[in-house]
Each structure stands twice: as structure tokens, then as C-alpha cells.
C-alpha positions, 0 to 999 in steps of 0.5 A, spaced: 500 500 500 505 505 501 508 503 494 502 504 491 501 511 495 509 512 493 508 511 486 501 515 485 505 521 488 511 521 485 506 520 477 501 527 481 509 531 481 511 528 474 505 530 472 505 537 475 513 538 472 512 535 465 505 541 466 510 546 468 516 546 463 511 544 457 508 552 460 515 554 461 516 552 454 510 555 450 514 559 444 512 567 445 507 569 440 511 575 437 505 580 433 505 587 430 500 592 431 496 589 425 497 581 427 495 583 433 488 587 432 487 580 427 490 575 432 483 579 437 479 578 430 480 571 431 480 569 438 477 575 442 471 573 446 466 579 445 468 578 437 467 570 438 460 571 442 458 577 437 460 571 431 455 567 434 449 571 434 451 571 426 450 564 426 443 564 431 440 570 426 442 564 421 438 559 424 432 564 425 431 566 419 431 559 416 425 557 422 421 564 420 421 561 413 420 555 415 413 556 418 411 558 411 412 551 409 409 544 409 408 542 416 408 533 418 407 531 424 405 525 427 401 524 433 400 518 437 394 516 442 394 510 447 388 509 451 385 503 455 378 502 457 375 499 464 369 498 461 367 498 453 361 500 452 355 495 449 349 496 444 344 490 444 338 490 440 333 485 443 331 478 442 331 476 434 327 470 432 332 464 429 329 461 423 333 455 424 331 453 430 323 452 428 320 444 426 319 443 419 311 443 419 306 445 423 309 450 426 305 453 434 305 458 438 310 456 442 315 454 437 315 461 434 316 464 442 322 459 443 325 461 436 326 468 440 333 467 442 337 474 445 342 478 440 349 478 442 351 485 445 355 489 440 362 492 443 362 500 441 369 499 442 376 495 444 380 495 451 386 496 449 387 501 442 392 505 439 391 511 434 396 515 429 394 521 426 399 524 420 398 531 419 401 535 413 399 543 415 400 548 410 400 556 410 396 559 405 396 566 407 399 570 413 400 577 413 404 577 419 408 571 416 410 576 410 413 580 414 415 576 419 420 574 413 423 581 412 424 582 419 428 576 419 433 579 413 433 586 417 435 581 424 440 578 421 443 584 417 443 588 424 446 582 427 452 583 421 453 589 424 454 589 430 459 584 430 462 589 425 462 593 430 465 589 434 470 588 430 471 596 430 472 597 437 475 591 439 482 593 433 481 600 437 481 597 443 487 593 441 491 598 438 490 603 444 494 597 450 499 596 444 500 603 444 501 603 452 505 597 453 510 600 448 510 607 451 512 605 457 517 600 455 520 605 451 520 611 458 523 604 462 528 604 457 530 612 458 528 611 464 534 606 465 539 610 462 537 615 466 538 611 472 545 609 469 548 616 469 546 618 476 549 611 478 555 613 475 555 619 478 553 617 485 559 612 484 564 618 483 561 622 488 563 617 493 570 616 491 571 623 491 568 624 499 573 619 501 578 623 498 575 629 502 573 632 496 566 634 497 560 633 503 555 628 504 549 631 503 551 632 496 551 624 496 544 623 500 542 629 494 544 624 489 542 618 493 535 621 493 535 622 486 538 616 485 532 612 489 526 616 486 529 613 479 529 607 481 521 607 485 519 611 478 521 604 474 519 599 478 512 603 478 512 604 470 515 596 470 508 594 474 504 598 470 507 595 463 506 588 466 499 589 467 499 592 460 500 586 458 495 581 460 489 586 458 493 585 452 493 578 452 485 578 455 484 583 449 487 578 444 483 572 447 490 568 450 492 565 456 496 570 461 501 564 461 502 565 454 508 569 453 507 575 448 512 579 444 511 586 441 515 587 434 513 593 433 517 600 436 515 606 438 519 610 433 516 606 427 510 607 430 510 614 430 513 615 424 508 610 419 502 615 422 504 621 425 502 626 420 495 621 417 491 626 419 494 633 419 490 634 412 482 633 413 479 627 411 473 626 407 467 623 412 461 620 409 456 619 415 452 614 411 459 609 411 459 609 419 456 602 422 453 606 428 449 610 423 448 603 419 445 600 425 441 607 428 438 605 421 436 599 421 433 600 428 428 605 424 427 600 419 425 594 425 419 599 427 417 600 420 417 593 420 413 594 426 408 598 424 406 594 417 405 588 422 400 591 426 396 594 419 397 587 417 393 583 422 387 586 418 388 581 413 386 574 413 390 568 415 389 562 409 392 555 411 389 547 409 391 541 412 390 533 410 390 528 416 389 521 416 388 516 421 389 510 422 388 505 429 391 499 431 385 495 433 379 496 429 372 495 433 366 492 430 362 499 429 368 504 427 365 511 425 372 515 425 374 517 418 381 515 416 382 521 411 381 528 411 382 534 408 381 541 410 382 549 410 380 554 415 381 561 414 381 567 421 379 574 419 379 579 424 372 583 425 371 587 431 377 589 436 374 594 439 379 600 437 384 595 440 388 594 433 387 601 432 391 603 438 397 599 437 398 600 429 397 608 433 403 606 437 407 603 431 407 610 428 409 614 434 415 608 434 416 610 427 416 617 428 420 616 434 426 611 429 427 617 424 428 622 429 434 618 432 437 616 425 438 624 425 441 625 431 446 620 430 447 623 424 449 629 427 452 626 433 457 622 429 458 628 425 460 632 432 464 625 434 468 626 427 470 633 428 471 632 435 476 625 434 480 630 429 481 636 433 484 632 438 488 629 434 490 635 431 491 638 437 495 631 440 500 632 434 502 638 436 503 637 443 507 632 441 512 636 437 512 641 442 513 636 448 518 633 444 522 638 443 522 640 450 524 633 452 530 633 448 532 640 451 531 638 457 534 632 457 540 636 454 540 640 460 541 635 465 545 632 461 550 638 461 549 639 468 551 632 471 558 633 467 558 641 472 556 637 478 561 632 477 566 637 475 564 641 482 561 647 478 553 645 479 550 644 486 547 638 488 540 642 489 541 644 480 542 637 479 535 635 482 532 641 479 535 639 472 533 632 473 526 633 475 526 638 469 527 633 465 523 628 468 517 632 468 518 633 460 519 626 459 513 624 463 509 630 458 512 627 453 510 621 453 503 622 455 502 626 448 505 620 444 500 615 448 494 621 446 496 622 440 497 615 438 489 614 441 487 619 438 490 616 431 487 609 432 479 613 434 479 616 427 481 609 425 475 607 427 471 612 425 473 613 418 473 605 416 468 604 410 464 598 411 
């Protein structure tokens, strides 16, 4: 038994090892922007769900057209009876039994014999019944039909949507990820030049050269850089599982971006510096607020047309497995009905009423999504614009900042900068970098919106 238990345990760790290093092998999934906004396309949870209600709109269609098609059905009964009922029809005279001459009074009252009791019934039956319906004429079902067409069209849409806003949303986390690896980095080489010159600082106070609270200015420094990467580090991380939740992987999947930060700026930098042409009747939001006009017109026809009649005929045969002797049950038959309304008391009229003021109601919010995406489009391109020229301007006062700290740590160095302009320089330079690089994320964000919005579907 304790070999047993050995050997079971000892296969749960192999298990557990061959799990972890199969993990820890799994090879890193390396895609640039554009690979990532199709890798989500694919493997995205709200796309895939969106692409199922494709499929499900599919599926009602053929159910609406199906209603309007012959119909088969079959329906079986088993029924069991206490007691079958009886018909008798009294006494009846046998011939046969009468003597062959004189024939008496008595002989013809003795020929009278009972009549056997006829059952109307059987003990045990089983019925089947086969049905063949078909739809005549349905106003109801003829528009039920376009609504289908306008279902699955919507349905369509939506996941166009989808579509749209999950390449956005991809796009913007890629963004941020790169931002803020390329701040690390910076931020790194920072770090390296204050390392250098607190280690310089050391070796000069050994040798008497300067005063301790210029190293403890220099350590503080040094210490503030150091909480600022590993806080932009943690962020980063974290950036990159919403990433991975984006693109629809497991968070043990590694996953490696091969497009730079400069790359990216300079593919798309200057997009939409010229005024792009914006057709509103393009957008998918547009196309949908739409189609939600054409359901209530849909709507409204449905009401006016429950005035019509409804056609349908049928044929039925039944069969039964167990005949009784008096059988009045038909075995074929054919039929029709038809079901006109008459009188509703203004009920109909109400609701066909109602319909028009949905109708109504549908073609002022076609116009305000109109003007809306009109203002959304105008408002996504101002900001653009004016996130390009933050940029620039922030790009240059990085790099003159960057200068300035950079000239200072050779003056501190060199004795001539006080350690309190070495910090004064270095905040500077960390403010205009931090400036920086929340103009890039805006402007990159911003790029990415009108991406979106400008998309022909």
C-alpha cells in the first residue's frame, strides 16, 4: 500500500513538472500592431460571442421561413378502457331453430333467442394521426420574413462593430505597453548616469573632496529613479495581460511586441494633419441607428397587417391499431380554415397608433446620430490635431531638457553645479519626459479613434 501511495505521488509531481516546463516552454507569440488587432479578430471573446449571434440570426431566419412551409407531424394516442361500452338490440327470432311443419305458438316464442351485445369499442387501442399543415396566407408571416433579413443584417453589424472597437481597443494597450517600455528604457539610462555619478561622488568624499549631503542629494535622486521604474515596470506588466485578455490568450502565454515606438510614430504621425473626407452614411453606428428605424417600420406594417386574413389547409389521416366492430372515425381528411379579424374594439387601432409614434420616434434618432457622429468626427480630429502638436512641442522640450541635465551632471561632477541644480535639472527633465510621453500615448489614441471612425464598411 505505501508503494502504491509512493508511486501515485511521485506520477501527481511528474505530472505537475512535465505541466510546468511544457508552460515554461510555450514559444512567445511575437505580433505587430496589425497581427495583433487580427490575432483579437480571431480569438477575442466579445468578437467570438458577437460571431455567434451571426450564426443564431442564421438559424432564425431559416425557422421564420420555415413556418411558411409544409408542416408533418405525427401524433400518437394510447388509451385503455375499464369498461367498453355495449349496444344490444333485443331478442331476434332464429329461423333455424323452428320444426319443419306445423309450426305453434310456442315454437315461434322459443325461436326468440337474445342478440349478442355489440362492443362500441376495444380495451386496449392505439391511434396515429399524420398531419401535413400548410400556410396559405399570413400577413404577419410576410413580414415576419423581412424582419428576419433586417435581424440578421443588424446582427452583421454589430459584430462589425465589434470588430471596430475591439482593433481600437487593441491598438490603444499596444500603444501603452510600448510607451512605457520605451520611458523604462530612458528611464534606465537615466538611472545609469546618476549611478555613475553617485559612484564618483563617493570616491571623491573619501578623498575629502566634497560633503555628504551632496551624496544623500544624489542618493535621493538616485532612489526616486529607481521607485519611478519599478512603478512604470508594474504598470507595463499589467499592460500586458489586458493585452493578452484583449487578444483572447492565456496570461501564461508569453507575448512579444515587434513593433517600436519610433516606427510607430513615424508610419502615422502626420495621417491626419490634412482633413479627411467623412461620409456619415459609411459609419456602422449610423448603419445600425438605421436599421433600428427600419425594425419599427417593420413594426408598424405588422400591426396594419393583422387586418388581413390568415389562409392555411391541412390533410390528416388516421389510422388505429385495433379496429372495433362499429368504427365511425374517418381515416382521411382534408381541410382549410381561414381567421379574419372583425371587431377589436379600437384595440388594433391603438397599437398600429403606437407603431407610428415608434416610427416617428426611429427617424428622429437616425438624425441625431447623424449629427452626433458628425460632432464625434470633428471632435476625434481636433484632438488629434491638437495631440500632434503637443507632441512636437513636448518633444522638443524633452530633448532640451534632457540636454540640460545632461550638461549639468558633467558641472556637478566637475564641482561647478550644486547638488540642489542637479535635482532641479533632473526633475526638469523628468517632468518633460513624463509630458512627453503622455502626448505620444494621446496622440497615438487619438490616431487609432479616427481609425475607427473613418473605416468604410
Amino acid at each position: 500500500m505505501n508503494l502504491l501511495r509512493k508511486s501515485l505521488l511521485m506520477f501527481l509531481i511528474s505530472g505537475i513538472t512535465l505541466s510546468v516546463s511544457s508552460q515554461a516552454t510555450k514559444e512567445p507569440l511575437k505580433l505587430t500592431i496589425a497581427q495583433a488587432q487580427a490575432f483579437a479578430l480571431e480569438n477575442n471573446r466579445t468578437v467570438r460571442s458577437a460571431k455567434i449571434d451571426v450564426d443564431i440570426a442564421d438559424k432564425k431566419v431559416w425557422e421564420t421561413i420555415a413556418m411558411g412551409l409544409p408542416q408533418l407531424g405525427l401524433a400518437a394516442n394510447y388509451q385503455h378502457q375499464f369498461v367498453v361500452p355495449q349496444l344490444s338490440f333485443g331478442p331476434y327470432l332464429d329461423l333455424n331453430s323452428l320444426p319443419a311443419g306445423n309450426v305453434t305458438k310456442d315454437d315461434l316464442l322459443g325461436a326468440y333467442k337474445p342478440s349478442p351485445a355489440v362492443s362500441l369499442g376495444v380495451k386496449n387501442n392505439t391511434t396515429f394521426d399524420f398531419t401535413l399543415s400548410q400556410l396559405i396566407f399570413s400577413g404577419e408571416y410576410i413580414v415576419g420574413l423581412q424582419a428576419t433579413r433586417v435581424f440578421k443584417e443588424m446582427s452583421e453589424k454589430t459584430l462589425i462593430r465589434t470588430e471596430s472597437q475591439t482593433k481600437e481597443t487593441v491598438a490603444g494597450t499596444y500603444h501603452l505597453v510600448l510607451v512605457l517600455q520605451e520611458n523604462v528604457i530612458l528611464l534606465h539610462e537615466s538611472l545609469k548616469v546618476i549611478d555613475q555619478t553617485w559612484g564618483d561622488m563617493v570616491k571623491m568624499n573619501q578623498q575629502g573632496l566634497n560633503e555628504v549631503t551632496d551624496i544623500e542629494q544624489v542618493r535621493i535622486t538616485r532612489s526616486n529613479l529607481q521607485t519611478m521604474i519599478a512603478s512604470l515596470e508594474s504598470q507595463k506588466e499589467m499592460s500586458v495581460k489586458l493585452l493578452k485578455y484583449q487578444l483572447g490568450v492565456d496570461f501564461a502565454q508569453p507575448v512579444e511586441l515587434s513593433d517600436s515606438l519610433p516606427a510607430v510614430l513615424i508610419a502615422g504621425n502626420i495621417q491626419y494633419l490634412t482633413e479627411p473626407q467623412f461620409n456619415v452614411r459609411n459609419s456602422i453606428d449610423y448603419q445600425l441607428v438605421t436599421n433600428l428605424g427600419d425594425v419599427s417600420a417593420l413594426m408598424l406594417r405588422r400591426e396594419q397587417s393583422k387586418i388581413l386574413p390568415t389562409i392555411s389547409a391541412f390533410y390528416r389521416h388516421h389510422e388505429q391499431l385495433n379496429t372495433p366492430s362499429f368504427n365511425f372515425a374517418v381515416k382521411d381528411l382534408v381541410g382549410a380554415s381561414l381567421t379574419l379579424p372583425i371587431f377589436s374594439s379600437g384595440q388594433r387601432s391603438a397599437k398600429v397608433s403606437q407603431a407610428k409614434f415608434d416610427v416617428e420616434k426611429s427617424r428622429l434618432n437616425i438624425e441625431s446620430a447623424e449629427q452626433g457622429l458628425m460632432m464625434e468626427y470633428e471632435t476625434a480630429l481636433s484632438s488629434y490635431q491638437t495631440a500632434h502638436s503637443n507632441f512636437t512641442t513636448t518633444k522638443e522640450s524633452m530633448t532640451l531638457s534632457k540636454s540640460v541635465f545632461d550638461r549639468t551632471v558633467i558641472k556637478f561632477r566637475e564641482g561647478v553645479a550644486s547638488s540642489f541644480e542637479l535635482t532641479q535639472s533632473q526633475n526638469q527633465f523628468l517632468s518633460s519626459e513624463t509630458s512627453h510621453y503622455a502626448a505620444v500615448l494621446t496622440l497615438l489614441n487619438a490616431k487609432a479613434k479616427l481609425d475607427r471612425i473613418l473605416t468604410k464598411y
